[in-house]
mmJSON file of the N, C-alpha and C atoms, coordinates in Angstrom:
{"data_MODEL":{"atom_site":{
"group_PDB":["ATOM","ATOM","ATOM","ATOM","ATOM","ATOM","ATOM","ATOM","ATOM","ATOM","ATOM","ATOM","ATOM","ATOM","ATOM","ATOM","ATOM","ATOM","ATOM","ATOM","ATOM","ATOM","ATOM","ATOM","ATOM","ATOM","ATOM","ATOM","ATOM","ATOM","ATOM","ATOM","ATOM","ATOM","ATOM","ATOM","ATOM","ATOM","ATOM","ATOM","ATOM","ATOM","ATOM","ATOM","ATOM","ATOM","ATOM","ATOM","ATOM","ATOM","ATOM","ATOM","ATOM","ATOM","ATOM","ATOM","ATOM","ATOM","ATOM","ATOM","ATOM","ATOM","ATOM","ATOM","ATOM","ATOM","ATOM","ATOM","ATOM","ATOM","ATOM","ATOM","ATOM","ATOM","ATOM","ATOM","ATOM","ATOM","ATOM","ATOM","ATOM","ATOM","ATOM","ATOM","ATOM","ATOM","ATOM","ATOM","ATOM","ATOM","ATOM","ATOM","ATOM","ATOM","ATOM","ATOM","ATOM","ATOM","ATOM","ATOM","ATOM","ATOM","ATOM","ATOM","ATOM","ATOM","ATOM","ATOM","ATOM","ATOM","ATOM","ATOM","ATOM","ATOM","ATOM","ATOM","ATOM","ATOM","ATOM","ATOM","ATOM","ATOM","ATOM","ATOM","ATOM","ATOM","ATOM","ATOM","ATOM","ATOM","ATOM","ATOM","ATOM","ATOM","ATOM","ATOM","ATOM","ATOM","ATOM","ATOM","ATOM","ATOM","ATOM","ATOM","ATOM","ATOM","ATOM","ATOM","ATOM","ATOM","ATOM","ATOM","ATOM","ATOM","ATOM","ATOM","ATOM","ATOM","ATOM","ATOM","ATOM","ATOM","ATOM","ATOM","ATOM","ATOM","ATOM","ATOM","ATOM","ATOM","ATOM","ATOM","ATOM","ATOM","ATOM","ATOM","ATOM","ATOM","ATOM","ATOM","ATOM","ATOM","ATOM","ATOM","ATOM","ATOM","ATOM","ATOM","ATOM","ATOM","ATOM","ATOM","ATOM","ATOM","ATOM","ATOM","ATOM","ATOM","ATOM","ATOM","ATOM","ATOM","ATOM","ATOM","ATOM","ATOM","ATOM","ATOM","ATOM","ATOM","ATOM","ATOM","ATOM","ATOM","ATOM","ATOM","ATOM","ATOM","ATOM","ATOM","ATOM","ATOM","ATOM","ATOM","ATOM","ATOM","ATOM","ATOM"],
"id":[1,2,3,4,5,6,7,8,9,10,11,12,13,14,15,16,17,18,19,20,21,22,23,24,25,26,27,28,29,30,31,32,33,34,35,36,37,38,39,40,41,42,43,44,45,46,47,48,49,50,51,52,53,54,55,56,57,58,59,60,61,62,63,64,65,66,67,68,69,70,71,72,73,74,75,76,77,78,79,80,81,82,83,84,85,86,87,88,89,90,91,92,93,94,95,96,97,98,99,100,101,102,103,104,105,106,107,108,109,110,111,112,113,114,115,116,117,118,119,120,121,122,123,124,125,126,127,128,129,130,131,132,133,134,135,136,137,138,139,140,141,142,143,144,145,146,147,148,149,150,151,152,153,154,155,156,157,158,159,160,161,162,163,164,165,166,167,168,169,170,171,172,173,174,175,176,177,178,179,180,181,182,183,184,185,186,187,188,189,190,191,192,193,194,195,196,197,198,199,200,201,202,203,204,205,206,207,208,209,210,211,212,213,214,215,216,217,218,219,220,221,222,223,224,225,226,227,228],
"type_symbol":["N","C","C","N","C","C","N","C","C","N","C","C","N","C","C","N","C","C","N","C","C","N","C","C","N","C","C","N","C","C","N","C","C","N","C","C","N","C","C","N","C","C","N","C","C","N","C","C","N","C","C","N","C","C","N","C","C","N","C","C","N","C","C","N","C","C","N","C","C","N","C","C","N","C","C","N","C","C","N","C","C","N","C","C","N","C","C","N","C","C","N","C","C","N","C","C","N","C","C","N","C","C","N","C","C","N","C","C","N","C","C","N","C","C","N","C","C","N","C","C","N","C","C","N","C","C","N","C","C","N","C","C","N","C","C","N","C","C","N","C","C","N","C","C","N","C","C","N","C","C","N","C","C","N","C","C","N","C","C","N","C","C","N","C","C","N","C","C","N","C","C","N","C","C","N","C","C","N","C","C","N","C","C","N","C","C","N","C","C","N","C","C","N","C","C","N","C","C","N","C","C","N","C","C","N","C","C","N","C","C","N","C","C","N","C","C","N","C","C","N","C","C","N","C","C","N","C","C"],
"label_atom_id":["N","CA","C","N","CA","C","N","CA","C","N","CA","C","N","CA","C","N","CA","C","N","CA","C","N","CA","C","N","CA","C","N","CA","C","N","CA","C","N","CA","C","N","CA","C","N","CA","C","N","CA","C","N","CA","C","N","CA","C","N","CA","C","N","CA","C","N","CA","C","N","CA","C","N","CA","C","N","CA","C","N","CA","C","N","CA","C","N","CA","C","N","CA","C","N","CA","C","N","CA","C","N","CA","C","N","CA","C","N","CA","C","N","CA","C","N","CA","C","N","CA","C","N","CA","C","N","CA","C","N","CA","C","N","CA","C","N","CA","C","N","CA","C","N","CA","C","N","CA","C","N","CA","C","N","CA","C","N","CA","C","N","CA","C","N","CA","C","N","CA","C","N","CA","C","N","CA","C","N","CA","C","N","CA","C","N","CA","C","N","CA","C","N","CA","C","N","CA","C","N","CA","C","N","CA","C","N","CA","C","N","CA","C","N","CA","C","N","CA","C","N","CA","C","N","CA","C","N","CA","C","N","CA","C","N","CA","C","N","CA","C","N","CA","C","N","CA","C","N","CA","C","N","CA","C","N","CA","C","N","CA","C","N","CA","C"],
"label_alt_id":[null,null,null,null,null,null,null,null,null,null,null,null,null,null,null,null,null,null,null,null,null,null,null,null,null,null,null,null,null,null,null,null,null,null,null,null,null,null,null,null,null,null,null,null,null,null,null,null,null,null,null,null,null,null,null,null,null,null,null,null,null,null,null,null,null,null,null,null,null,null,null,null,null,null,null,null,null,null,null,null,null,null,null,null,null,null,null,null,null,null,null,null,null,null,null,null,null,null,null,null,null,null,null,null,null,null,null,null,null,null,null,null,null,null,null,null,null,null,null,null,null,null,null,null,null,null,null,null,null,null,null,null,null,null,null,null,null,null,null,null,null,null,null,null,null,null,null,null,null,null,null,null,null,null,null,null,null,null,null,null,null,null,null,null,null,null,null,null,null,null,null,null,null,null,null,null,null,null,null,null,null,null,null,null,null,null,null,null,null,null,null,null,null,null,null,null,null,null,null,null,null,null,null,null,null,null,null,null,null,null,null,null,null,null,null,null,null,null,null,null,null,null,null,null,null,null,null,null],
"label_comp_id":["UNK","UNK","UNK","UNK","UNK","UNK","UNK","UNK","UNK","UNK","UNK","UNK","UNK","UNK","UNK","UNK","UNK","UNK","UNK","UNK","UNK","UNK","UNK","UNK","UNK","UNK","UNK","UNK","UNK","UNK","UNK","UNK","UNK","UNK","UNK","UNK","UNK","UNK","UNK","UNK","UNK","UNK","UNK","UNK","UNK","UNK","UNK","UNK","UNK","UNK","UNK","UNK","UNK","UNK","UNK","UNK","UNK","UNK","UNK","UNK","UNK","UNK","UNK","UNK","UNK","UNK","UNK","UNK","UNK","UNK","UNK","UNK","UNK","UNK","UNK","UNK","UNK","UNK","UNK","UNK","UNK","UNK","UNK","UNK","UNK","UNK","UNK","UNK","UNK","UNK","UNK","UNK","UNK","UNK","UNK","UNK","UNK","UNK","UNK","UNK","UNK","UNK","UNK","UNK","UNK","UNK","UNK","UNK","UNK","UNK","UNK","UNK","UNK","UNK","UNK","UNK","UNK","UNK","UNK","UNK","UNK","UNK","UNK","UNK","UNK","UNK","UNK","UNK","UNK","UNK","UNK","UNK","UNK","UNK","UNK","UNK","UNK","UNK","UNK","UNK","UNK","UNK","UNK","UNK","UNK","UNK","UNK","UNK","UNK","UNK","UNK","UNK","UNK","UNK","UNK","UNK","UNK","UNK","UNK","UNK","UNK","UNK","UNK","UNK","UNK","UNK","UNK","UNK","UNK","UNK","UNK","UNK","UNK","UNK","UNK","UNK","UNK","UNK","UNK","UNK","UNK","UNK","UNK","UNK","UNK","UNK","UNK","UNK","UNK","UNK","UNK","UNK","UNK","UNK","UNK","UNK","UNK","UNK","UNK","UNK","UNK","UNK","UNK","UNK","UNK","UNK","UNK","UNK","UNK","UNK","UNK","UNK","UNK","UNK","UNK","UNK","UNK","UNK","UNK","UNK","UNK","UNK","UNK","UNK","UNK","UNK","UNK","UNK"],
"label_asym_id":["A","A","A","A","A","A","A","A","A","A","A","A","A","A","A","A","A","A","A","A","A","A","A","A","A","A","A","A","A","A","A","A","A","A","A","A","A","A","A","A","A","A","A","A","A","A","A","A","A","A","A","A","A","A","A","A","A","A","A","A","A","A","A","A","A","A","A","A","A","A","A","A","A","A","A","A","A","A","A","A","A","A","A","A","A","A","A","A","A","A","A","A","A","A","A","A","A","A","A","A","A","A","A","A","A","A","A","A","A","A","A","A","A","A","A","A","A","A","A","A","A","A","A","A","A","A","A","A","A","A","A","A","A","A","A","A","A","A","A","A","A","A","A","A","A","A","A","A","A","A","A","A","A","A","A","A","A","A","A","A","A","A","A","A","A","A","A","A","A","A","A","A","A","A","A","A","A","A","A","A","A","A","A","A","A","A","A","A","A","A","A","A","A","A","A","A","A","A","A","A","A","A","A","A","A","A","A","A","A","A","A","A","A","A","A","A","A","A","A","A","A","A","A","A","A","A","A","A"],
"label_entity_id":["1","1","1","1","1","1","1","1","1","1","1","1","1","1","1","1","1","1","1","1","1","1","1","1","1","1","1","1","1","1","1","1","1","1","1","1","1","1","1","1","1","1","1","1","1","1","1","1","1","1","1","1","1","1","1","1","1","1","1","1","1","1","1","1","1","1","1","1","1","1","1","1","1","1","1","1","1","1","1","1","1","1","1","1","1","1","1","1","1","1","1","1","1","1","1","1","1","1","1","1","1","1","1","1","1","1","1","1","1","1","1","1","1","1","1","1","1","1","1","1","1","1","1","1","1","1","1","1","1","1","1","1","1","1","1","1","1","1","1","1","1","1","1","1","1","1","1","1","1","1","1","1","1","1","1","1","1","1","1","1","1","1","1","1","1","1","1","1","1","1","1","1","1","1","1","1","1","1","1","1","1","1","1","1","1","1","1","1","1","1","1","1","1","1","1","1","1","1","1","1","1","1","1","1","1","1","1","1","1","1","1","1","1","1","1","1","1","1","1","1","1","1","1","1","1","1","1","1"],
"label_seq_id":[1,1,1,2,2,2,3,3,3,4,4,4,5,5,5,6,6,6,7,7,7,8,8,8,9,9,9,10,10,10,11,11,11,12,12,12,13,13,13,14,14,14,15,15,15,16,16,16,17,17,17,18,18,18,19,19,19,20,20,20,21,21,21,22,22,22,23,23,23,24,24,24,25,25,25,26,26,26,27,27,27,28,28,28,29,29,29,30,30,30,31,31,31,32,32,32,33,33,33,34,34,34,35,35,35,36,36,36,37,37,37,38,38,38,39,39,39,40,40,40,41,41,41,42,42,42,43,43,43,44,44,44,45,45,45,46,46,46,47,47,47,48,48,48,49,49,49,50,50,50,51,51,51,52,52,52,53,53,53,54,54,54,55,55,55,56,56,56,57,57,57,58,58,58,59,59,59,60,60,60,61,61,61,62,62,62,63,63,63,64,64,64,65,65,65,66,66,66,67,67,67,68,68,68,69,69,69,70,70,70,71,71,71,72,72,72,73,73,73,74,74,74,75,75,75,76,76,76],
"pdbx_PDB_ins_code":[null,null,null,null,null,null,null,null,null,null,null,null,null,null,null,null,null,null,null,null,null,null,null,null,null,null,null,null,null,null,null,null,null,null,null,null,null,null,null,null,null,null,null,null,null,null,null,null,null,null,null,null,null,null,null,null,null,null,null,null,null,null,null,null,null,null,null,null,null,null,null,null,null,null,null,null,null,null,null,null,null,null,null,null,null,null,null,null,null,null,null,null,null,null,null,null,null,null,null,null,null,null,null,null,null,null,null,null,null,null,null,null,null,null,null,null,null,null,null,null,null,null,null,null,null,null,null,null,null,null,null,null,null,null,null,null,null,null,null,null,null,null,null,null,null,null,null,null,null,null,null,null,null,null,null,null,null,null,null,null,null,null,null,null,null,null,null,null,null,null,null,null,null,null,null,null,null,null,null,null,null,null,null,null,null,null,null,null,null,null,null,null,null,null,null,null,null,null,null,null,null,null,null,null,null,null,null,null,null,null,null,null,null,null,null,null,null,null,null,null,null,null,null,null,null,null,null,null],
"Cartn_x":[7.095,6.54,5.149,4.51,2.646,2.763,1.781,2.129,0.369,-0.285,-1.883,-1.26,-1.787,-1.578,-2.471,-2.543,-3.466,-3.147,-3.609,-3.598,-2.698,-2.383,-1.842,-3.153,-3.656,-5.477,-5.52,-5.749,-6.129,-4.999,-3.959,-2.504,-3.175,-3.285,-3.346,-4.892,-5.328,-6.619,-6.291,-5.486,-5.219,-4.34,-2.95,-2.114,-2.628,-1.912,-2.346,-1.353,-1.465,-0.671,0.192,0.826,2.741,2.78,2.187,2.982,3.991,3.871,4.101,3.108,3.207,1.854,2.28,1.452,1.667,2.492,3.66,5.133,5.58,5.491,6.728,6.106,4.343,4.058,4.431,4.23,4.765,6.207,7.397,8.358,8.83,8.0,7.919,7.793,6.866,5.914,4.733,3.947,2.944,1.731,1.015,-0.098,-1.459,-2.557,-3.68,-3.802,-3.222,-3.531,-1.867,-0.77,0.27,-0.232,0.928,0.26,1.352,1.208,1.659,1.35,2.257,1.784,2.657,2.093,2.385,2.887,4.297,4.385,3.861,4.081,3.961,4.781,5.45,6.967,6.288,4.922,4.753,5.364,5.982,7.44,6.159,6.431,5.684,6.158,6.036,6.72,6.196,6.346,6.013,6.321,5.085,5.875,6.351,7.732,8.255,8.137,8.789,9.027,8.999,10.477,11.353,11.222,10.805,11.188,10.02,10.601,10.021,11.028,10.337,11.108,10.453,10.927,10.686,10.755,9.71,9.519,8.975,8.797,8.75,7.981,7.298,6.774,5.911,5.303,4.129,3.717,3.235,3.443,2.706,2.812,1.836,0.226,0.111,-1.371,-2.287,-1.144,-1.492,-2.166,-1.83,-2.341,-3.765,-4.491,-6.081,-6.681,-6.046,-6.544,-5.874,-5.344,-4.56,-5.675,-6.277,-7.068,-8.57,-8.882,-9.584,-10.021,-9.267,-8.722,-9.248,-8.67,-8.457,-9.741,-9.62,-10.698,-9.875,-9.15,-8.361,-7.478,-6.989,-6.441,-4.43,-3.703,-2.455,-2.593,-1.693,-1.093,0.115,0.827,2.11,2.13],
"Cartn_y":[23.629,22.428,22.194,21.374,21.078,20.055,19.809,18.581,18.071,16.825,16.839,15.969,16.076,15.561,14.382,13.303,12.616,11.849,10.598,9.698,8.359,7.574,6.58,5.446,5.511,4.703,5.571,6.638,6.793,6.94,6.456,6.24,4.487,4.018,2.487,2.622,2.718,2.883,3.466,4.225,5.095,4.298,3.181,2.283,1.583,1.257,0.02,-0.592,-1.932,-2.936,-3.085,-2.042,-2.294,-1.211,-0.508,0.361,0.074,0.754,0.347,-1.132,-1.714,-2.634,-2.248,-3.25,-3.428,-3.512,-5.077,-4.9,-3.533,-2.741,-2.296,-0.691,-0.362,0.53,0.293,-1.066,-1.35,-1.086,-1.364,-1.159,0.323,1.268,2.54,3.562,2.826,2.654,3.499,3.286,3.816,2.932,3.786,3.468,4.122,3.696,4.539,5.838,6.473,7.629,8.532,7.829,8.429,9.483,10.654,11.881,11.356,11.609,11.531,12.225,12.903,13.504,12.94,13.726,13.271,14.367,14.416,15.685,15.604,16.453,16.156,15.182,15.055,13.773,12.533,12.435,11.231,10.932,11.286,10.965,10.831,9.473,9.804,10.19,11.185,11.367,11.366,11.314,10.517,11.769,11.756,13.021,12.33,12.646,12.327,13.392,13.594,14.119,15.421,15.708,16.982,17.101,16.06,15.546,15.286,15.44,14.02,13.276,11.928,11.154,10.301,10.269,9.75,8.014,7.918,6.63,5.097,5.845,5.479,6.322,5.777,6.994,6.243,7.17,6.371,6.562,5.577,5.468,6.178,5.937,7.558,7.204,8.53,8.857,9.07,9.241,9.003,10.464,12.025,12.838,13.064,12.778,12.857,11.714,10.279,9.248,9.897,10.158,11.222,12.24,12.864,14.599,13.285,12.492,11.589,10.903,10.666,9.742,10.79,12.08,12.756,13.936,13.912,15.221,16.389,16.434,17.781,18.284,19.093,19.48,19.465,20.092,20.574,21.835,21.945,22.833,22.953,24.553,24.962,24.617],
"Cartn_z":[-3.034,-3.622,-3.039,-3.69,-3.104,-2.849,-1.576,-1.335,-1.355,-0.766,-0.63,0.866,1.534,3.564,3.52,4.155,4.514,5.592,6.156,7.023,6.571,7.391,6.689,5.931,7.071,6.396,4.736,4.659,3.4,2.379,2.62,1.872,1.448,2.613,2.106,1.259,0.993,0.684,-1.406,-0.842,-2.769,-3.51,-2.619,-3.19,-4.234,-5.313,-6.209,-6.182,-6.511,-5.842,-6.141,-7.242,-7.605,-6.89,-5.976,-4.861,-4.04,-2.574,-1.317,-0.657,0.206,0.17,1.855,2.76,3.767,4.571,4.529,5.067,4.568,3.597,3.435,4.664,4.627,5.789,7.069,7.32,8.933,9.027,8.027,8.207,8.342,7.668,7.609,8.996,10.35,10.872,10.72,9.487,9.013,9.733,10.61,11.027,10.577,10.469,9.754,10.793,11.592,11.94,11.691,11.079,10.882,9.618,9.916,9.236,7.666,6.261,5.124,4.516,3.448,2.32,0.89,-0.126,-1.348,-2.275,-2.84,-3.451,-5.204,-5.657,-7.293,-8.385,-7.463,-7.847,-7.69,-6.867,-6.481,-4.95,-4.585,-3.165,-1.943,-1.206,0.218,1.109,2.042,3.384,4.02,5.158,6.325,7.605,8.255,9.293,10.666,10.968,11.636,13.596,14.445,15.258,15.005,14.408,13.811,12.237,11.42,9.973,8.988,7.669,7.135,6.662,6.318,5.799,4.682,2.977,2.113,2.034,2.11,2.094,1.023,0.088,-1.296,-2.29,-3.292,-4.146,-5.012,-5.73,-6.615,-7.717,-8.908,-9.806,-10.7,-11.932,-13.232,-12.844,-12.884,-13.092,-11.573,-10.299,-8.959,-8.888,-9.634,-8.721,-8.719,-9.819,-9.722,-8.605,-8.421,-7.897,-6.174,-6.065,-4.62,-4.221,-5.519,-5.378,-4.82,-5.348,-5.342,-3.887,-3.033,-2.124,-1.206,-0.768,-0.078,-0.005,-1.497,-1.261,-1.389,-1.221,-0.858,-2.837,-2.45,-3.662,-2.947,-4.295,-4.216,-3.533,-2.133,-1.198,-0.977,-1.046,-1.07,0.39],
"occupancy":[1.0,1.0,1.0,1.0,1.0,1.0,1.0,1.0,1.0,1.0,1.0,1.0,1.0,1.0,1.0,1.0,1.0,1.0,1.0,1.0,1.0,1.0,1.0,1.0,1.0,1.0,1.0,1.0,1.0,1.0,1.0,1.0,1.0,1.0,1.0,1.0,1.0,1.0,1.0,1.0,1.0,1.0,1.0,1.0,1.0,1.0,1.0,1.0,1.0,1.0,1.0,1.0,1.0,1.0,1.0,1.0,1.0,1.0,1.0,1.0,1.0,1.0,1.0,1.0,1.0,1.0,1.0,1.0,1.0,1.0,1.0,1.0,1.0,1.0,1.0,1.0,1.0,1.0,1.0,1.0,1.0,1.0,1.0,1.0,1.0,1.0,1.0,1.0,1.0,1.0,1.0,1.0,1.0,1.0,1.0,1.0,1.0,1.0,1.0,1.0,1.0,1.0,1.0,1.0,1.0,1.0,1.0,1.0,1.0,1.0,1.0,1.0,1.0,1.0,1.0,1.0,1.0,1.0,1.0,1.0,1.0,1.0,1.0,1.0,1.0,1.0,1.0,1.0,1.0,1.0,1.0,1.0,1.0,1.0,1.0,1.0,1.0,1.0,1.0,1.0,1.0,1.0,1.0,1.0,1.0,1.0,1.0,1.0,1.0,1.0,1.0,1.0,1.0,1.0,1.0,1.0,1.0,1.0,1.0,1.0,1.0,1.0,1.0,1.0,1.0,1.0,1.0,1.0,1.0,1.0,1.0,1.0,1.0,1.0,1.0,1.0,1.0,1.0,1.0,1.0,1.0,1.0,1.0,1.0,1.0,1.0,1.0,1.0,1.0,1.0,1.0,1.0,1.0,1.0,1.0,1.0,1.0,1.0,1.0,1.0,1.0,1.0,1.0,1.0,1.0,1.0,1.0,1.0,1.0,1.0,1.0,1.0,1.0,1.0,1.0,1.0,1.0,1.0,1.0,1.0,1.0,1.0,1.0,1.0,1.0,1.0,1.0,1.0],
"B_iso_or_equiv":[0.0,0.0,0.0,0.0,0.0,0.0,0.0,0.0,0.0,0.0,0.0,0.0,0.0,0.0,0.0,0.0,0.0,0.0,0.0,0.0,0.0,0.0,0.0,0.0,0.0,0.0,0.0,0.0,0.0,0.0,0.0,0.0,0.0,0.0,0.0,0.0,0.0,0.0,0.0,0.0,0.0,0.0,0.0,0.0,0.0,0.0,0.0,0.0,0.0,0.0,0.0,0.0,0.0,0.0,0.0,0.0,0.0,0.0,0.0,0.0,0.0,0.0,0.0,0.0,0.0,0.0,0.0,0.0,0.0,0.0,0.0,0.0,0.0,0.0,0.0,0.0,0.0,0.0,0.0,0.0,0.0,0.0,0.0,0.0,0.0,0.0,0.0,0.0,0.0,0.0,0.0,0.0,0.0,0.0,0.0,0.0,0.0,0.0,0.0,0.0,0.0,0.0,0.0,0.0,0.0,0.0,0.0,0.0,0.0,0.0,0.0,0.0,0.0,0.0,0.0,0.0,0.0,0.0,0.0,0.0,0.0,0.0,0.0,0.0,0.0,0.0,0.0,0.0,0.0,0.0,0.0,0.0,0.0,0.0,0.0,0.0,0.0,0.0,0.0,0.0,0.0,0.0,0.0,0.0,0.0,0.0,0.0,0.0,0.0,0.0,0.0,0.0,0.0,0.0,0.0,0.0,0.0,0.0,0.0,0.0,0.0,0.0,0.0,0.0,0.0,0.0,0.0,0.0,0.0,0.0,0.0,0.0,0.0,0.0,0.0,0.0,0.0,0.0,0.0,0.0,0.0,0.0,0.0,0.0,0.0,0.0,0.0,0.0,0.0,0.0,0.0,0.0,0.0,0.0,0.0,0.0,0.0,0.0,0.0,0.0,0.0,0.0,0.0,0.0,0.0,0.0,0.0,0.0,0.0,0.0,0.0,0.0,0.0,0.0,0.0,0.0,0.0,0.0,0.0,0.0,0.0,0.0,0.0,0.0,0.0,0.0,0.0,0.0],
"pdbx_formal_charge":[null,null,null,null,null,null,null,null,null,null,null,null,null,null,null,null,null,null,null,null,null,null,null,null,null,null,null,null,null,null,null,null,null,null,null,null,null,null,null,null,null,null,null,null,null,null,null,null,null,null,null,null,null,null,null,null,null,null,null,null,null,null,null,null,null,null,null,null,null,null,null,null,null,null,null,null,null,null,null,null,null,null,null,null,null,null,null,null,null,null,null,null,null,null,null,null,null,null,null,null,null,null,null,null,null,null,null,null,null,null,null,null,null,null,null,null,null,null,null,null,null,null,null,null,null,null,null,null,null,null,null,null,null,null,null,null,null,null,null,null,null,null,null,null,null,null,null,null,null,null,null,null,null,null,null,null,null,null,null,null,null,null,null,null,null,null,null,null,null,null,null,null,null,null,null,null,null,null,null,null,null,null,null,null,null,null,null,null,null,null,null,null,null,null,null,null,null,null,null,null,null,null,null,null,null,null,null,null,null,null,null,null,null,null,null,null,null,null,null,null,null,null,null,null,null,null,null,null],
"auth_seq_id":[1,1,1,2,2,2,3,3,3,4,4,4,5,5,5,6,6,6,7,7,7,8,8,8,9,9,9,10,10,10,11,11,11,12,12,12,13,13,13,14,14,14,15,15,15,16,16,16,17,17,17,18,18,18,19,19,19,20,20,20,21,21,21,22,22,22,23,23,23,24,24,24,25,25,25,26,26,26,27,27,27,28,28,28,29,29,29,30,30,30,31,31,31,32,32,32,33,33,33,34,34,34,35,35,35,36,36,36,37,37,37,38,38,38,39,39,39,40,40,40,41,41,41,42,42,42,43,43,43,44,44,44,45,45,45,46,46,46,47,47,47,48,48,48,49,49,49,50,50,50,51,51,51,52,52,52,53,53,53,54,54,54,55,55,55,56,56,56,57,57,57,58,58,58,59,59,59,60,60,60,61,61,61,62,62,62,63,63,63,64,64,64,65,65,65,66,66,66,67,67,67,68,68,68,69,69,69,70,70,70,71,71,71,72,72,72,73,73,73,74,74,74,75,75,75,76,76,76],
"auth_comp_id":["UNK","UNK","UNK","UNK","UNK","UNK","UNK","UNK","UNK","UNK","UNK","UNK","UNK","UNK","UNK","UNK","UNK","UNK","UNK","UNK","UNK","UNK","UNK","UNK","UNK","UNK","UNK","UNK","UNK","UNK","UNK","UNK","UNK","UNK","UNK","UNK","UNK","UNK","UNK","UNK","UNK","UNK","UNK","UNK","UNK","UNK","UNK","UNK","UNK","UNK","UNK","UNK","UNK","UNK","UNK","UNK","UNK","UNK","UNK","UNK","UNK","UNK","UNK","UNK","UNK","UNK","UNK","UNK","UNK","UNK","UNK","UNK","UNK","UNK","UNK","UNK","UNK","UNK","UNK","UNK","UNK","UNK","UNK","UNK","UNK","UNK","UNK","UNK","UNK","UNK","UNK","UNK","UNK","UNK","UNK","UNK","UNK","UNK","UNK","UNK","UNK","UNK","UNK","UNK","UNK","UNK","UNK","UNK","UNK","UNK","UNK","UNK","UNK","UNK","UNK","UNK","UNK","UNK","UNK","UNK","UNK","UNK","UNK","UNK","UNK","UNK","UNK","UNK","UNK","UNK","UNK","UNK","UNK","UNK","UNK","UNK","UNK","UNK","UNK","UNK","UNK","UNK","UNK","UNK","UNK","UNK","UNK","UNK","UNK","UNK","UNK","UNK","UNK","UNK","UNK","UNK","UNK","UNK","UNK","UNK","UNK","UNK","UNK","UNK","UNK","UNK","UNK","UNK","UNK","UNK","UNK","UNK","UNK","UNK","UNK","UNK","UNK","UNK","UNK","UNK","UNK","UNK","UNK","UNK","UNK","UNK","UNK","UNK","UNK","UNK","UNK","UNK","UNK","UNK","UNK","UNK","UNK","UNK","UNK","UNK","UNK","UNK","UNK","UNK","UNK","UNK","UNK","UNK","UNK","UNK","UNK","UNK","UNK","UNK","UNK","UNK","UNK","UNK","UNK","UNK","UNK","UNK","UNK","UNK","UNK","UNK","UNK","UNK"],
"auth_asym_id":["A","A","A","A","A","A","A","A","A","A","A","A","A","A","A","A","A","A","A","A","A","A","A","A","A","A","A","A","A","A","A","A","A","A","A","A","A","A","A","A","A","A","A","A","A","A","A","A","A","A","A","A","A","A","A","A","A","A","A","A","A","A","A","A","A","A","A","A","A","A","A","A","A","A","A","A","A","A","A","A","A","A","A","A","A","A","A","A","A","A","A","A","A","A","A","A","A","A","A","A","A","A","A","A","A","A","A","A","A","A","A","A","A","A","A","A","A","A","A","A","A","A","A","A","A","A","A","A","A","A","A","A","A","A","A","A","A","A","A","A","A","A","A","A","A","A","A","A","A","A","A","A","A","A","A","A","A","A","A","A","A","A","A","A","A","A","A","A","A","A","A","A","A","A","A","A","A","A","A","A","A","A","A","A","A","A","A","A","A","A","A","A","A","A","A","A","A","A","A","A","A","A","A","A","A","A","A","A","A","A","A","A","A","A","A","A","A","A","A","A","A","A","A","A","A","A","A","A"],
"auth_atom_id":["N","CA","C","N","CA","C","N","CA","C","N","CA","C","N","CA","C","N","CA","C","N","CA","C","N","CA","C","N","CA","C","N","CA","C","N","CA","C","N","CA","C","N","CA","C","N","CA","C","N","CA","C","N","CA","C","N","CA","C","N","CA","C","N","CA","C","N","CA","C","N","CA","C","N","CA","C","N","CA","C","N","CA","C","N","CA","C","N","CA","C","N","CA","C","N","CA","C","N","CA","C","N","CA","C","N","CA","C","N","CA","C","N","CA","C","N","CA","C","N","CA","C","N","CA","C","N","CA","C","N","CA","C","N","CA","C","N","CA","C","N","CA","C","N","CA","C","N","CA","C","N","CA","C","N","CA","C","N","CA","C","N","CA","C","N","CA","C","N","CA","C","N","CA","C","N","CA","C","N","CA","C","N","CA","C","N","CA","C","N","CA","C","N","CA","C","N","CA","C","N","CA","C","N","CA","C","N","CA","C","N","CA","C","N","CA","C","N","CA","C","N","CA","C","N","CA","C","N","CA","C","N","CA","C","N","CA","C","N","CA","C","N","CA","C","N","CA","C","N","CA","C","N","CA","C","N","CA","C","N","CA","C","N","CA","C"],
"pdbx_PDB_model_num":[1,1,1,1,1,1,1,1,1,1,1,1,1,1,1,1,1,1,1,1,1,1,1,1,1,1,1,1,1,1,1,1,1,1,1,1,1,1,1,1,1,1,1,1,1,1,1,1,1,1,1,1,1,1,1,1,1,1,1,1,1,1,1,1,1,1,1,1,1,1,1,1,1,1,1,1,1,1,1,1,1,1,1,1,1,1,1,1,1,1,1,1,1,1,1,1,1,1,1,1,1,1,1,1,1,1,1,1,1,1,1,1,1,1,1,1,1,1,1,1,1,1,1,1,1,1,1,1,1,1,1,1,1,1,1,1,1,1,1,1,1,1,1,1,1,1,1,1,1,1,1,1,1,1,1,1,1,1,1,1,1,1,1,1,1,1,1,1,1,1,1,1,1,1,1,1,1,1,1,1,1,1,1,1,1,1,1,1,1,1,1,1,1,1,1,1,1,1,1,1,1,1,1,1,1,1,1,1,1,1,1,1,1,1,1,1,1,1,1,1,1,1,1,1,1,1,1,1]
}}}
C-alpha cells in the first residue's frame, strides 16, 4: 500500500474542518512533531513505538490536497 509521511503540524495544517480537529489530535497524542501518514483509503496512522495506529481518516478529494501539503508524492 502507499502511504505520503508527514508531521503532525502538517496533518493539522491539510485538515478541513469536518475532519479530525484538535481535541480529537490531543486525544490521539498527536503533536506537531509526531510522525503520520496517510494511505490511499484516506486512513491516518500514527507512528507509534512498535506500531501504527489508525486514528481516523479523511474525506474525498484529500490525495492531491495531501500531495499538496507535503510536497511529497505516493510511497510503497
Amino acid at each position: 500500500m502507499s502511504f505520503i509521511e508527514m508531521t503532525g503540524a502538517t496533518l493539522r495544517h491539510a485538515l478541513h474542518e469536518d475532519e479530525l480537529n484538535d481535541d480529537d489530535l490531543k486525544k490521539a497524542r498527536v503533536t506537531d512533531t509526531t510522525i503520520v501518514r496517510v494511505n490511499h483509503e484516506g486512513d491516518i496512522e500514527v507512528r507509534r513505538t512498535h506500531s501504527w495506529d489508525v486514528i481516523g481518516g479523511l474525506l474525498g478529494g484529500f490525495e492531491e490536497r495531501i500531495r499538496h501539503a507535503t510536497g511529497l508524492d505516493w510511497a510503497e
